[in-house]
C-alpha positions as CSV (number, residue, x, y, z in Angstrom):
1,X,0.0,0.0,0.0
2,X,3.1,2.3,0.5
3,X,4.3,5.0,-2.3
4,X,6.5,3.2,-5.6
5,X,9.1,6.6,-4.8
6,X,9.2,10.0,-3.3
7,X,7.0,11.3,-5.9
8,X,4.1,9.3,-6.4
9,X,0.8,8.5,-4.8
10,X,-0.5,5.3,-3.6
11,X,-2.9,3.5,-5.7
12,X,-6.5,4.5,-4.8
13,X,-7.3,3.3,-1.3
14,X,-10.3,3.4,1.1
15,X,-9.9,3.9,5.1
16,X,-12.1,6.3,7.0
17,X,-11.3,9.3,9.2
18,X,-11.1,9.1,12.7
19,X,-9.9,12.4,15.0
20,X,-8.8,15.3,14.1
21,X,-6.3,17.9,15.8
22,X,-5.3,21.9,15.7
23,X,-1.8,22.3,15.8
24,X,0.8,25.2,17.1
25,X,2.9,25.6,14.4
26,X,6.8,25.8,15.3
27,X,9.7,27.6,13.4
28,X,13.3,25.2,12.5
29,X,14.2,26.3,15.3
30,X,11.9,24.6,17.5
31,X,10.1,27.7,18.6
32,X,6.2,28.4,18.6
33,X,5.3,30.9,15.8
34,X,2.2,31.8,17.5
35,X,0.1,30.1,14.2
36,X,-1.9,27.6,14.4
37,X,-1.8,24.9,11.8
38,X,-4.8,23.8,9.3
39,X,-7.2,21.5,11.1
40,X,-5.2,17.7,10.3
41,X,-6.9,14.7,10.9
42,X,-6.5,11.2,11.1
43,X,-7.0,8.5,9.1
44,X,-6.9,4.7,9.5
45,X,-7.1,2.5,6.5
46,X,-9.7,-0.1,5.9
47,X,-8.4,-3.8,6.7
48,X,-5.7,-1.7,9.2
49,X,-4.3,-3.9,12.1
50,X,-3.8,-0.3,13.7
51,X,-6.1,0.4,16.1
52,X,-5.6,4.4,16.3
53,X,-4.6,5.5,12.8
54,X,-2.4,4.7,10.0
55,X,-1.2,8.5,9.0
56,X,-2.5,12.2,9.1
57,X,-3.1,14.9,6.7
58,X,-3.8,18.5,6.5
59,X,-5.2,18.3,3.0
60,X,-8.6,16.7,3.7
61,X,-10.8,18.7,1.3
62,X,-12.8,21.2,3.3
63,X,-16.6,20.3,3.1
64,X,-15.9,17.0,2.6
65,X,-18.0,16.1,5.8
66,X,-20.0,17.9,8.1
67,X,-18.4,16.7,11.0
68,X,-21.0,18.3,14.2
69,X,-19.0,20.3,15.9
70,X,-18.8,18.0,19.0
71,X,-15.9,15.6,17.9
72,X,-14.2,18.6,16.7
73,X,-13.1,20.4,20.0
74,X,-11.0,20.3,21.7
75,X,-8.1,21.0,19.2
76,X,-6.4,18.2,20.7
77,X,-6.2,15.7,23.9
78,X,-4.6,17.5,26.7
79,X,-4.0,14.4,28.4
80,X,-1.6,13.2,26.2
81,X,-1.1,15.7,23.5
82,X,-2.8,13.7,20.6
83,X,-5.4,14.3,18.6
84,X,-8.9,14.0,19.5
85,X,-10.1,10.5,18.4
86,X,-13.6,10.0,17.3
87,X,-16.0,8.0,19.5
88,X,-16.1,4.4,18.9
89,X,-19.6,5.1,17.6
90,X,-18.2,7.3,15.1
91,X,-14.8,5.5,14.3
92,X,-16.0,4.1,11.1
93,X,-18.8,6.5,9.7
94,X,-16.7,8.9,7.6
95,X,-15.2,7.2,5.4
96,X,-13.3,7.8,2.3
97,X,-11.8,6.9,-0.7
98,X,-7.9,8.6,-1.6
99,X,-4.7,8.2,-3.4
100,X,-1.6,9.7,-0.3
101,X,1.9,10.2,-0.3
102,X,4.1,10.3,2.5
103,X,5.2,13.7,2.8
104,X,9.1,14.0,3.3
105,X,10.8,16.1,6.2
106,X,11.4,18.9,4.7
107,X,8.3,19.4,3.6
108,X,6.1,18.4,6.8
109,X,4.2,20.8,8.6
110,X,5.9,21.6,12.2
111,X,4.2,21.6,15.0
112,X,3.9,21.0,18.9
113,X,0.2,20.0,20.7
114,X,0.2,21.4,24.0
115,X,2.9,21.5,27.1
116,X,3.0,17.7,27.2
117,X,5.1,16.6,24.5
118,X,8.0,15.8,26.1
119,X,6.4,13.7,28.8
120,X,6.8,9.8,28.8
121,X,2.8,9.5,28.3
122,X,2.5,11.4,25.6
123,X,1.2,10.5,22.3
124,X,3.7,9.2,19.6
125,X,3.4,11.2,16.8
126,X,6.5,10.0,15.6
127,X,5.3,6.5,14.9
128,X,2.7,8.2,12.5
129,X,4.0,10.0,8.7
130,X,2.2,13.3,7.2
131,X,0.7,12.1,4.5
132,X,-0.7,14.3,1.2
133,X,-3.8,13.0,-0.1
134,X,-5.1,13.6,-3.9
135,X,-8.3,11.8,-5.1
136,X,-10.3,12.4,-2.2
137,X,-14.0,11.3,-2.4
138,X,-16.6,10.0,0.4
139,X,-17.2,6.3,0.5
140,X,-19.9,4.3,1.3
141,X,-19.4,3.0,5.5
């Protein structure tokens, strides 16, 4: 399912999103700008052995879903400085057909969610790429 190279998408593939997150953008070098980033959310691909999420994206095209406004505050957990994962009831209801590509590190979007990202419990955005997504259309749940 990954990328042929750098530079190309996936093949078409279907998964559903299932939190979302505001960011606080940082500059290189490691300081808060004072911006926050575009809403990003996750997404978890259909047949995943992931129980959280496969990847996230900022590029998830606006008005794509009308997501009640509920599961989309807080920005982000403050109790572990994650994003804010749908409820179970909603884990799989929007969800979506895409092509993605793993976005390299120069090109990532920097950012920091909350005070508690240095502490042991905090969530492990590093096991997790930035992905692009092109294609992007709702599926049948």
């Amino acid at each position: 399912m990954g990328c042929k190279d750098d530079n190309e998408y996936s093949d078409q593939v279907e998964g559903y999103i299932v939190g979302s997150f505001i960011a606080d953008e940082f500059n290189t070098k490691g300081e808060a700008t004072g911006n926050k980033t575009e809403r990003g959310y996750c997404i978890l691909l259909e047949g995943s052995e992931n129980n959280a999420m496969n990847f996230y994206s900022f590029n998830i095209p606006e008005g794509l879903f009308s997501f009640p406004d509920e599961i989309l505050t807080p920005d982000y957990n403050g109790d572990n400085c994650g994003p804010s994962f749908f409820p179970d009831s909603l884990k799989y209801a929007y969800k979506i057909s895409f092509k993605y590509q793993i976005v390299s590190t120069q090109d990532e979007v920097p950012f920091v969610t909350g005070a508690c990202r240095a502490m042991l419990a905090s969530f492990p955005w590093e096991n997790y790429d930035q992905v692009m997504v092109t294609e992007t259309s709702k599926s049948e749940p």
